[in-house]
PAKEPA-244566 format. One record per atom (N, C-alpha, C): x, y, z. Coordinates in steps of 0.05 Angstrom, whole numbers, plus 32768, in hexadecimal, padded with zeros to 4 digits. Layout:
// PAKEPA-244566
XYZ...
//
This chain:
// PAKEPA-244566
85157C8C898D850F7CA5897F84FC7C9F896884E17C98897084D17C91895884B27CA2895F84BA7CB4896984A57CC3896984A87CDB894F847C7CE4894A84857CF6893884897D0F893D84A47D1E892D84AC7D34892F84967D4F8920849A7D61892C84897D71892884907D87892684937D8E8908849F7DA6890084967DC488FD84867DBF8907846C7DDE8908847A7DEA892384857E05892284877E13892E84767E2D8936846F7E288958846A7E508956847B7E5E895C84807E7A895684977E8F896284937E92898484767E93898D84737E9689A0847A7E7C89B684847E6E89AB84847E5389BD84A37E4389B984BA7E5C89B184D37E5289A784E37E4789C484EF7E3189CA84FD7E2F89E485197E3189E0852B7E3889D0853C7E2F89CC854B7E4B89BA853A7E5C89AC85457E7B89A085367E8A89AA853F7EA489A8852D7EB989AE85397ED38997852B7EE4898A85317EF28970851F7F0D8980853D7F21897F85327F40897C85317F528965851D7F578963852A7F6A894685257F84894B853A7F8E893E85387FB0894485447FBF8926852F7FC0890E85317FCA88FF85347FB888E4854F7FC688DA85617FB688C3856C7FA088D385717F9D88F485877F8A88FD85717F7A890D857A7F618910856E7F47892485807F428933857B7F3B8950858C7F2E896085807F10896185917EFA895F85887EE7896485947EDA897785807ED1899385987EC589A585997EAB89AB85AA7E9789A885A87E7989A985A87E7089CE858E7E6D89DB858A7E6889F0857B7E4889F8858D7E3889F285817E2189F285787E188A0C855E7E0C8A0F854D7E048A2E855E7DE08A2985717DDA8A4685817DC08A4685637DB18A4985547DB58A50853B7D9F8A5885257D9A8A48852E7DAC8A29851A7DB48A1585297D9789F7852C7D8989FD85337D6A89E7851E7D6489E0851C7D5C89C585047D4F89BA85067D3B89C8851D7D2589D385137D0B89D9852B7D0989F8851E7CFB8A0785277CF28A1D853F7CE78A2585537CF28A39856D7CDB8A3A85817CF28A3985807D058A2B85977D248A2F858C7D3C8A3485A17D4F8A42859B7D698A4085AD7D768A37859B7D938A2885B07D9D8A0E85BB7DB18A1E85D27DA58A2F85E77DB88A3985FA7DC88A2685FE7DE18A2D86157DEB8A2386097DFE8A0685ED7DFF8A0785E67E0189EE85ED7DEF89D585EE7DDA89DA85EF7DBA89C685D37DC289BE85CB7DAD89A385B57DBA899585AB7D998996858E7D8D899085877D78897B85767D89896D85627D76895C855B7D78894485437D93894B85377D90896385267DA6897B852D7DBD897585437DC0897885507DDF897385577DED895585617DD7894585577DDF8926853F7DDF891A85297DDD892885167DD9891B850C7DFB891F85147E008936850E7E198941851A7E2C8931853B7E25892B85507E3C892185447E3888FE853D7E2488F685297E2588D5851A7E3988D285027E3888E984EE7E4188E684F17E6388F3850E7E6F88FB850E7E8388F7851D7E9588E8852A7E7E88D685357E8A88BB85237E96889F85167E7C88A484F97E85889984E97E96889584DD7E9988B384D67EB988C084E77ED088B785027ED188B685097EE388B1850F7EF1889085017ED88885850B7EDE886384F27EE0886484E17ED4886C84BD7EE6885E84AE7EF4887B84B27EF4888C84A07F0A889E84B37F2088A784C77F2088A084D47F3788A184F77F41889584E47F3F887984FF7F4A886D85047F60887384FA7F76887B85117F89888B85297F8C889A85317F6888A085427F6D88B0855A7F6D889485777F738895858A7F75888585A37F66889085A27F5D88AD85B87F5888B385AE7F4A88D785BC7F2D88D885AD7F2088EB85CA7F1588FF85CC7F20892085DF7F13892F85D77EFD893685E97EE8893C85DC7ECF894785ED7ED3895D85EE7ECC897785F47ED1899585E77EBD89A286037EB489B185EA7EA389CB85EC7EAE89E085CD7EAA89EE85CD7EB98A0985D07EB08A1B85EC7E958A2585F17E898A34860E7E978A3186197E9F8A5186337E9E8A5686457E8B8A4D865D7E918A4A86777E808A4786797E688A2D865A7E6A8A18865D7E5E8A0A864B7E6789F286547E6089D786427E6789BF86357E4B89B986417E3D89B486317E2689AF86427E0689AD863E7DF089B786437DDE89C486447DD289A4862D7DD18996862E7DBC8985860E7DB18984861A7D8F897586037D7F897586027D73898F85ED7D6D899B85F17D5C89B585F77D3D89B4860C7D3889C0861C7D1E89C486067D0989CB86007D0D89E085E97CFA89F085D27CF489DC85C87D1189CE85A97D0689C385BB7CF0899F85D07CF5899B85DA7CEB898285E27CCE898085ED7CCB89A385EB7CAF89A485DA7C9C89AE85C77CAE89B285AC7C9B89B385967C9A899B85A27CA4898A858D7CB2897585917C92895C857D7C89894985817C73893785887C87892185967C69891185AD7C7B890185977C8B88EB85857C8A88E0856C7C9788CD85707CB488DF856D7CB688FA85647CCC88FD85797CE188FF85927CD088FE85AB7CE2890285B37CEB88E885A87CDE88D185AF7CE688BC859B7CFF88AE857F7CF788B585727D0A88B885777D2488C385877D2588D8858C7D3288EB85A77D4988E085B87D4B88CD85C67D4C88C785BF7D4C88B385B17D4E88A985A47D51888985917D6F888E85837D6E88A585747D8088A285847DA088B485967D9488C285AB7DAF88CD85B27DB988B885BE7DAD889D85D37DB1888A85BD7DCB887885AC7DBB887785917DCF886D858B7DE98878858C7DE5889385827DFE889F859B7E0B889E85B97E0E88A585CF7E17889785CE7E28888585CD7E14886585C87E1E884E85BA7E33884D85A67E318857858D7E45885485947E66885B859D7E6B887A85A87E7B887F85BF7E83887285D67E75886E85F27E7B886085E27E85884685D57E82883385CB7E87881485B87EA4881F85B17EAF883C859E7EC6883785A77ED7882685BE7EDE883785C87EF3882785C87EF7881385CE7EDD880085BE7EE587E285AA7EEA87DD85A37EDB87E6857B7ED587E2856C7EE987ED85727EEF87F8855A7F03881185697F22882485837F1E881F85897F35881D85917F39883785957F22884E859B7F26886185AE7F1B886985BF7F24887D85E27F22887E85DF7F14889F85E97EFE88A285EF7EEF88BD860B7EF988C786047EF988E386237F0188EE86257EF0890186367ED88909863A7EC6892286517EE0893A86477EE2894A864E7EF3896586547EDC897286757ED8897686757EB6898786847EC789A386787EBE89BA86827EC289D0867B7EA889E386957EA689EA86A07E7F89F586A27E6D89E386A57E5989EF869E7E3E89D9869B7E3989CA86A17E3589B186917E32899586977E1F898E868E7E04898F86A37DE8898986917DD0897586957DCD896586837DB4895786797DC48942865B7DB98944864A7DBE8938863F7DDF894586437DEF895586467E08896386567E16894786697E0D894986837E1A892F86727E1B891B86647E01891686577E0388F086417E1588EE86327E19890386197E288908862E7E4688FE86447E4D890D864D7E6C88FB864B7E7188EB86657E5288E2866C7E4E88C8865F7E5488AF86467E4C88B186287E5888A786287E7888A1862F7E7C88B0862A7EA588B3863B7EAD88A886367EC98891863E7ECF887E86617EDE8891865F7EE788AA86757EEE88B986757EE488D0868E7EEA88DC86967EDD88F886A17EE2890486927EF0892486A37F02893286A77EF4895186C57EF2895586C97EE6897586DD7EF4898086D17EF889A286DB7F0689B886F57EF589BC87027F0589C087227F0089CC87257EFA89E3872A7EE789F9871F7EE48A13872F7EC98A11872F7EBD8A2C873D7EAB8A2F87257E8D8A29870E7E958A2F86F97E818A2786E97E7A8A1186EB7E9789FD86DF7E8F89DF86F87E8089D086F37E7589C386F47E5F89A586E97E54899586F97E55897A86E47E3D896F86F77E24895B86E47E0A895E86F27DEE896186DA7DE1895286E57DC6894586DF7DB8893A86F07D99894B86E17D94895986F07D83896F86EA7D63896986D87D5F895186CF7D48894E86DC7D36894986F97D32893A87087D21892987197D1B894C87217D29895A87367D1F897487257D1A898C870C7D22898687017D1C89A286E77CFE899786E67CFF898186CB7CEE897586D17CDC896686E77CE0895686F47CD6893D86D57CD6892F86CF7CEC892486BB7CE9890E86BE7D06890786B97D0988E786B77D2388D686A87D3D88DE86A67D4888E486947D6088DF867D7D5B88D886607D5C88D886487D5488CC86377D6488BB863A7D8888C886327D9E88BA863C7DAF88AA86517D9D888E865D7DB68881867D7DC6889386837DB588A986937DCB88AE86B27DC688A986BA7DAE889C86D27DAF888B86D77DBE887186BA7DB8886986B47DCF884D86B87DEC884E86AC7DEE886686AC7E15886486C77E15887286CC7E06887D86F07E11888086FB7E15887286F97DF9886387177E04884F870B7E10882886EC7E0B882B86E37E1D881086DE7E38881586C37E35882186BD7E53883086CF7E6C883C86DB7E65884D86F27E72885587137E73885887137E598845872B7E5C8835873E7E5C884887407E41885C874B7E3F887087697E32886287837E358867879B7E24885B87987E03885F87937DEF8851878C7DDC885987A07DD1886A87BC7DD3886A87C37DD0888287C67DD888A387B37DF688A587AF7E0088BC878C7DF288C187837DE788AB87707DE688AC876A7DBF88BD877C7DB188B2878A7D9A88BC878D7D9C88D9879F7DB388EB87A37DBA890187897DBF890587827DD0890487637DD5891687537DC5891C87547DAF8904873D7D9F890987407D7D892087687D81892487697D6E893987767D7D894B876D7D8E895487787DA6897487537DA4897F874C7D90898E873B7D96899D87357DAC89B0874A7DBB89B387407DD389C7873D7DEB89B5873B7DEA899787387DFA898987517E198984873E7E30897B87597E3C897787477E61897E875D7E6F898B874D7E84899487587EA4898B874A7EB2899687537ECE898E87637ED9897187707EE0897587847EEB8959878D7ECF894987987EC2895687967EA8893C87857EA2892F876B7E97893A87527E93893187547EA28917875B7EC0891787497ED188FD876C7EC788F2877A7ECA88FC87987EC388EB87937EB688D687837E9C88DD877D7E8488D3876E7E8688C087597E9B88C1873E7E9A88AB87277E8C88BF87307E8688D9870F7E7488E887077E8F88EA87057EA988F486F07EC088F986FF7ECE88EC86EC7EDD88E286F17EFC88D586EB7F1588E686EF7F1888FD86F07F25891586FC7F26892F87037F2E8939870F7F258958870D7F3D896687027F45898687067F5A898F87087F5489AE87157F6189B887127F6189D686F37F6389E386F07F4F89F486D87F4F8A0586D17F678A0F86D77F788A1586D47F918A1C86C27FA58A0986CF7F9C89F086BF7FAD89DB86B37F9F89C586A27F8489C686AA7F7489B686877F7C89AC86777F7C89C5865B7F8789BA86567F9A89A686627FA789B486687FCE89A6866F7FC1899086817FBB8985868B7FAD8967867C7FA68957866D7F91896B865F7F7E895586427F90894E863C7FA6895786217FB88955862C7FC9894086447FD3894686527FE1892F86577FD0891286547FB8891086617FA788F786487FA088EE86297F9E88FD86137F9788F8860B7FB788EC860E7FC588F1860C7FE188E086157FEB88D086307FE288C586467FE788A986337FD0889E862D7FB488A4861D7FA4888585FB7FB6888885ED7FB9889685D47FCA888D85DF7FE4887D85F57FEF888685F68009886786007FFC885186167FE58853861D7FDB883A86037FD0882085ED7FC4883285DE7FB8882785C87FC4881685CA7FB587F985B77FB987EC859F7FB287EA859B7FA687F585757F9D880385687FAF8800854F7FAE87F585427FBB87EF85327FC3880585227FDA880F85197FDF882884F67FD9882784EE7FBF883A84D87FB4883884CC7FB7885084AF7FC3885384A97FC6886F84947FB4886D848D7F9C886684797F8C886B84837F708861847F7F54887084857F46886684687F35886184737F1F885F84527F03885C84547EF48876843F7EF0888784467EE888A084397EC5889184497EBB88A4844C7E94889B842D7E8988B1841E7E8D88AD84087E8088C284187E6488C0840C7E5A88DA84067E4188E084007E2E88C4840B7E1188C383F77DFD88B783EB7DF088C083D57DE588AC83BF7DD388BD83CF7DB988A783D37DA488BE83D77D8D88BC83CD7D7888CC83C17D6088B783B77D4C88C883CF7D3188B883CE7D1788D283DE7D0388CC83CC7CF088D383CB7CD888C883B27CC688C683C27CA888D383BB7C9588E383C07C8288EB83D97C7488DC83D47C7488C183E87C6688AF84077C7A88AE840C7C9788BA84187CA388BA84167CBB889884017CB1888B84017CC6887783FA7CE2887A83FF7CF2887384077D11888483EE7D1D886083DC7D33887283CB7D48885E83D17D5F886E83DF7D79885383D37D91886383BF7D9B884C83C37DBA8846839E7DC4884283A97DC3882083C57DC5881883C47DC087FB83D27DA887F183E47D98880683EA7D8387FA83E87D70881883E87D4F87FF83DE7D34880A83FB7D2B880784057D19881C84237D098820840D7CE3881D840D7CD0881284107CBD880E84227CA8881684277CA78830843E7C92884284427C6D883784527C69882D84497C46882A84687C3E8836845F7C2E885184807C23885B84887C14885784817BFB884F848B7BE3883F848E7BEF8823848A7BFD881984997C05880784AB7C1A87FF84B17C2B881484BD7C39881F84B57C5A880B849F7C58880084A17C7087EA84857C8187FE84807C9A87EC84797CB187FB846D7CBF87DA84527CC687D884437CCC87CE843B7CE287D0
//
């Protein structure tokens, strides 16, 4: 994994989200392409993410705080059956050097933040719509969203499976928003986090993991209905134009030192500093 990453996104060229907007509200649907990895050796089954897919889900948080603040309130949905989201991918993490995993997890935590803080900042309200799976790093991606709504069904949940299935912590914040954010009992919160098969329906919200639960039957209807109580709640100011983000022009020079059109990066690797 020593190739360079490339963080320039176009909307038109996303493989991995796809964003409807219809008004004050966004649909955002998490449709990850398994054959779409920055690097060779996995496929991002199940909707598992690498660093490919946040670069994408960055760059349309972005979009949505300066090319269109009209929206007030944003679902996140995946448009894969039987699951919301898998996580980080296993395969690309254990092939990945440890720099990039830290990287890697430095820059999810960011894109997180970013979204979780709209609502202050920008005036727009995230809603995680979890239907199936929600396990790992899938969970923290909610966890992020200002609410959290999951279908009652024998196949939605959501889990933090890492400590019994990995023996390793959580990576994105999601011990924190358990038990700060949502004010999980730290001893239910203890349980959850070593029950690998996670925890579902009416417990789940028992618990404080969702602040919603509805039968699959009506669970769309709901969540259109609960995306319409925060657009009247909201005080957002009503903006019909935003700043659209052109493209940058960036060049990178043999030595790896990076110019765009207003600033110069200065690379020195034996000395590990950055200018």
């Amino acid at each position: 994994m020593s190739k360079i990453i490339d963080f320039r996104v176009d909307p038109n060229n996303y493989r991995h989200w796809r964003v409807d907007y219809d008004g004050a509200i966004a649909n955002l649907y998490m449709d990850v392409d398994e054959d779409g990895g920055l690097f060779d050796g996995y496929q991002l089954k199940l909707n598992s993410y690498d660093l490919g897919v946040d670069i994408e889900l960055n760059d349309i948080v972005q979009r949505m705080r300066f090319e269109h603040p009209e929206v007030k309130v944003v679902v996140m949905r995946s448009a894969k059956d039987k699951v919301f989201c898998a996580g980080a991918n296993i395969r690309m993490l254990g092939g990945a050097a440890h720099s990039h995993k830290v990287n890697f997890c430095k820059f999810t935590n960011e894109t997180r933040n970013a979204f979780e803080a709209a609502e202050e900042e920008s005036g727009q309200k995230y809603i995680a719509a979890v239907k199936g799976a929600c396990a790992g790093g899938g969970y923290e991606l909610a966890l992020a969203c200002n609410h959290i709504m999951l279908t009652d069904d024998s196949q939605s949940s959501v889990a933090l499976p890492e400590v019994p299935l990995l023996a390793v912590l959580p990576g994105t914040g999601g011990l924190t928003r358990v038990t700060d954010k949502r004010k999980v009992r730290r001893d239910l919160a203890d349980i959850f986090c070593a029950t690998e098969e996670g925890v579902k329906g009416k417990r789940a919200k028992d618990w404080k993991l969702v602040d919603d639960v509805f039968k699959n039957s009506v669970f769309d209807e709901k969540v259109v209905e609960r995306a319409n109580e925060f657009v009247a709640a909201s005080s957002k100011s009503e903006v019909e134009a935003g700043i659209k983000l052109n493209p940058l022009q960036r060049k990178i020079d043999e030595n790896g030192n990076v110019a765009y059109s207003c600033v110069e990066v200065t690379i020195d690797r034996e000395g590990r500093t950055a200018t």
